[in-house]
N, C-alpha and C positions, 0 to 999 in steps of 0.2 A: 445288189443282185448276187447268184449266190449260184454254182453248181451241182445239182446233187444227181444221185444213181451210181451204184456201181457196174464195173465192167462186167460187157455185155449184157447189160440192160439199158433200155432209150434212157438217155441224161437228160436233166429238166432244169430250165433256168428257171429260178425262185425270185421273182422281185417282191421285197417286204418295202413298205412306207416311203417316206420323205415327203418331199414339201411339192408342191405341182399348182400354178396357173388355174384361177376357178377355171378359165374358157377352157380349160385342154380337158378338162372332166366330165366324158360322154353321159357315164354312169355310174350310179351310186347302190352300192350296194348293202343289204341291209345287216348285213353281221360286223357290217365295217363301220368306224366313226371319219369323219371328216369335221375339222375344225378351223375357223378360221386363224392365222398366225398372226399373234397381237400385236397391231402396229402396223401391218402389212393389210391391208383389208383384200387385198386381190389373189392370195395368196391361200393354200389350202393345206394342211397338215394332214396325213389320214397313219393310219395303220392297216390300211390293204394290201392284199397280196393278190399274187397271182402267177402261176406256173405256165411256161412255155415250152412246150415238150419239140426238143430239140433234132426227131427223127420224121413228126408229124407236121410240124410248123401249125399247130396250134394253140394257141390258148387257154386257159380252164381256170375259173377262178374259186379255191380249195374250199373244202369245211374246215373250219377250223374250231377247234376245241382247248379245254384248260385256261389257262393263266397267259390271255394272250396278251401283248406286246399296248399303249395303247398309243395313238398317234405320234411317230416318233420324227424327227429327221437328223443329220449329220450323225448319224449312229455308225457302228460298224459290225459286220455281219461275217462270220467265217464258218468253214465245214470242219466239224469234228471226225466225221465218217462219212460213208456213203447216203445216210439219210437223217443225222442230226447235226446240229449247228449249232451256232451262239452267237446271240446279239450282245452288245456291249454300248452304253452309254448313250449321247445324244440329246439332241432337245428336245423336249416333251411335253405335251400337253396333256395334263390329265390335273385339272384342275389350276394348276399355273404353268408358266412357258419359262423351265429353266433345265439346267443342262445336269443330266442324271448320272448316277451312280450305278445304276438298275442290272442285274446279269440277265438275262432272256438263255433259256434253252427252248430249241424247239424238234421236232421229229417229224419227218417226211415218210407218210405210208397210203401211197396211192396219190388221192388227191383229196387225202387229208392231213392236217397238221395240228400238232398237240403244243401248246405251248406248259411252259413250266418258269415262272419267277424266281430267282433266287435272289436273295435280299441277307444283309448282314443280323446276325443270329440266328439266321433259318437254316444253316448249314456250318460243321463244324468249322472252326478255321483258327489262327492265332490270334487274331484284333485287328488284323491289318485290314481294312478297308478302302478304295479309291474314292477320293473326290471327284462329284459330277462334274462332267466334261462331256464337249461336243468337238467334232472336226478331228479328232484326234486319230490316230493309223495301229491297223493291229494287222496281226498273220498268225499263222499255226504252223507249231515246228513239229513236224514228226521225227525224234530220234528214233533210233534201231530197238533201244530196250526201256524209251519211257512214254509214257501217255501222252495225248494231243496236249502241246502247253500253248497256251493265248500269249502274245506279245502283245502289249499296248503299251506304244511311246504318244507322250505329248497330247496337243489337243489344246482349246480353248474352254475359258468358265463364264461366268456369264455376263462379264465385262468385254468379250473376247480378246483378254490377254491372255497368251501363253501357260498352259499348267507343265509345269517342269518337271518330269519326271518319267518312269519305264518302270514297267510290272509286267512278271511271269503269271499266269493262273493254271494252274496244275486243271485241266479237267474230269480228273479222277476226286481228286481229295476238294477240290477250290479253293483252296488256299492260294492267295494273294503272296508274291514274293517282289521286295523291292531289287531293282538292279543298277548301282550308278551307273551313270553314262555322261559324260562331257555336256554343256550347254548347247554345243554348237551342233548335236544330235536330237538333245528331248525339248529345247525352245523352239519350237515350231507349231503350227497348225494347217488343216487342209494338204497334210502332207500323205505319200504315203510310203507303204514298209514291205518287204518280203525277205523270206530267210531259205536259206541253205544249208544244208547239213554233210558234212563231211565225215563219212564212216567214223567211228561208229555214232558217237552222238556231238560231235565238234559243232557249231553254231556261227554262222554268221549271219548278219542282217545287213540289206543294202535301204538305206532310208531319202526318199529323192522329196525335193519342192517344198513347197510349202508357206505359207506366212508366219513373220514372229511379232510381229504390232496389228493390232486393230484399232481404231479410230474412229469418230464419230465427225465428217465436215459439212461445212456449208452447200448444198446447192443449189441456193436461192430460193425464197418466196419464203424463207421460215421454214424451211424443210432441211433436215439432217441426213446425212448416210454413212454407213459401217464403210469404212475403206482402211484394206490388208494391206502391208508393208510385207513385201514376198521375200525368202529368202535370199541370198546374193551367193555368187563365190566369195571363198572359193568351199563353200557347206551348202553349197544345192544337193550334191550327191556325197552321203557319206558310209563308210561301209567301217563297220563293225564288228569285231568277233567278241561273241558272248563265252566263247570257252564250252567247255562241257557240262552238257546239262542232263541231270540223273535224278 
């Protein structure tokens, strides 16, 4: 879910996809996909949206247009501006069930939405590319004198063991920047991130929760399940300063 509008105009909460319960699914609707999650048969993947306009308390479910998104879940979602965004990663179904690399832009005008794919060579950049990951934690830093930049730490692959590592993404240029960070900050998943900015473009990030093992156990009859090993102290909560970012 996702805020968009700017001030003074009505704000609208954006829900884009995830995974959802066949029974909890009144309605289907037909610009939208719903797939079932492999291995999960009760279980429903879509790439639906839908706007909750937050001054009305009602509902609307969008046109949407372009290069949309296609069924995704544990993805992450942030606001560039008052009516565009960026999806980042997740797992995904569009022909197999594994965990993406995939950028999503999208743009909010009315109660329509345009989506736009960006994918590696489709847009200038150094080589740097991120490995697909799910569950992993991102935010948007606004400094004083530089463009919306994407923070994304961490996350799972499709073993779900921890992917180790922190990327800036310029939303100007999209360029990909690596940033070291200590173990006991980027081995984590299901965690999440928010930052802060200290005139003029100073950075901190506070990073809470999370798991750093996943695992596959017994619980009877021949049946398996994913069970998370959650973070511990004293790195539940860790706070960060990224220094200046220009």
């Amino acid at each position: 879910m996702i805020v968009m509008g700017s001030e003074g105009e009505p704000q609208q909460l954006l829900v884009i996809g995830g995974e959802a319960s066949i029974s909890t699914i009144t309605q289907y609707h037909h610009q939208f996909k719903y797939v079932t999650t492999a291995g999960v048969y009760d279980l429903v993947r879509t790439n639906e949206q839908n706007i909750y306009n937050l001054s009305s308390g009602q509902w609307a479910v969008p046109s949407v247009s372009g290069q949309c998104c296609p069924p995704t879940s544990d993805f992450t979602v942030e606001r560039i501006n008052h009516n565009k965004g960026i999806m980042y990663g997740g797992l995904m179904t569009d022909g197999i069930n594994a965990p993406t690399n995939s950028i999503y832009l999208f743009q909010l005008s009315h109660n329509t939405i345009n989506w736009e794919c960006l994918t590696q060579g489709a847009i200038p950049n150094d080589g740097l590319w991120l490995k697909g990951r799910r569950a992993h934690a991102s935010t948007i830093i606004n400094g004083v004198s530089t463009s919306p930049t994407l923070v994304v730490i961490g996350g799972a692959d499709n073993m779900s063991q921890p992917v180790n590592d922190c990327f800036l993404l310029d939303t100007n240029q999209y360029n990909w920047i690596t940033i070291p960070l200590p173990d006991s900050v980027t081995v984590r998943f299901y965690h999440t991130v928010a930052s802060f900015v200290v005139y003029p473009n100073h950075v901190f990030l506070i990073i809470v929760g999370g798991a750093i093992k996943g695992e596959q156990i017994p619980v009877g009859g021949g049946v398996m399940k994913w069970q998370s090993t959650p973070v511990t102290d004293p790195n539940i909560t860790m706070v960060v300063e990224l220094g200046n970012i220009n």
